[in-house]
C-alpha positions in Angstrom: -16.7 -7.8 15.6 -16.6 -6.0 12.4 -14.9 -3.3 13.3 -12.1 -5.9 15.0 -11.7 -7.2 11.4 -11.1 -3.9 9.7 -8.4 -3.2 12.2 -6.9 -6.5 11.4 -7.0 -5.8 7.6 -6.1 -2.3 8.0 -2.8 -3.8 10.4 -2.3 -6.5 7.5 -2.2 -4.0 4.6 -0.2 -1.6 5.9 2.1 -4.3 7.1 2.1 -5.2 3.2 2.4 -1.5 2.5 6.2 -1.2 4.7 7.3 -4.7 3.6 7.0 -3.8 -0.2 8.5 -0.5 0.5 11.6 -2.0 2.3 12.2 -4.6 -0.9 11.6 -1.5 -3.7 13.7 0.4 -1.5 17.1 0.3 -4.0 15.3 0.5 -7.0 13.6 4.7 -6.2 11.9 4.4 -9.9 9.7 1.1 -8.7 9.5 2.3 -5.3 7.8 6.0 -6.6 5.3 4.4 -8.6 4.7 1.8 -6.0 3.7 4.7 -3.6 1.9 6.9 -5.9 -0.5 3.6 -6.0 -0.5 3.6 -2.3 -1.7 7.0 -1.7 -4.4 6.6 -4.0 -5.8 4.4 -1.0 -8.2 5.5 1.2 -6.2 5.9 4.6 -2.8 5.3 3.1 -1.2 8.5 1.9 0.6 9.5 5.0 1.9 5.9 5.2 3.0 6.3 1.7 4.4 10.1 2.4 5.9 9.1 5.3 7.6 5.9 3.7 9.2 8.0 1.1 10.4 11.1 2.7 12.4 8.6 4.9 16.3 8.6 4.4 16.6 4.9 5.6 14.9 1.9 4.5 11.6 1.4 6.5 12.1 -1.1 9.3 10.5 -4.8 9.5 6.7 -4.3 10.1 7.3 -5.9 13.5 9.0 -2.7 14.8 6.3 -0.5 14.1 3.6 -3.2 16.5 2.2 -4.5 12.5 1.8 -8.2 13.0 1.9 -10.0 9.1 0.4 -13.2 8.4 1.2 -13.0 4.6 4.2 -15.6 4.8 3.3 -17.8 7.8 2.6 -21.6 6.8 
């Protein structure tokens, strides 16, 4: 059970993680410090590398299977 509920935190976050990305994404300065605090993350940094070596914005967390709950009602 525990381990079901890190999954689902770890799936929240880095849903989080690509939705923050995707708003910083016109403003670089914002979004390079934004990531340089992500990779300090235990379990982030290639999440964080990957994000910004991308040339397009980073898709809706959907795409990628990440399921948010941040905004529902």
């Amino acid at each position: 059970m525990a381990a079901d509920d890190a999954v689902g935190e770890s799936e929240h976050i880095k849903a989080l993680i690509i939705s923050t990305a995707s708003a910083l994404w016109e403003d670089k300065d914002a979004l390079g410090t934004f990531l340089r605090v992500v990779r300090r993350s235990e379990g982030f940094a290639v999440l964080a590398d990957t994000l910004e070596q991308g040339s397009v914005r980073p898709a809706k967390p959907s795409l990628y299977g990440v399921r948010s709950t941040e905004f529902d009602s």
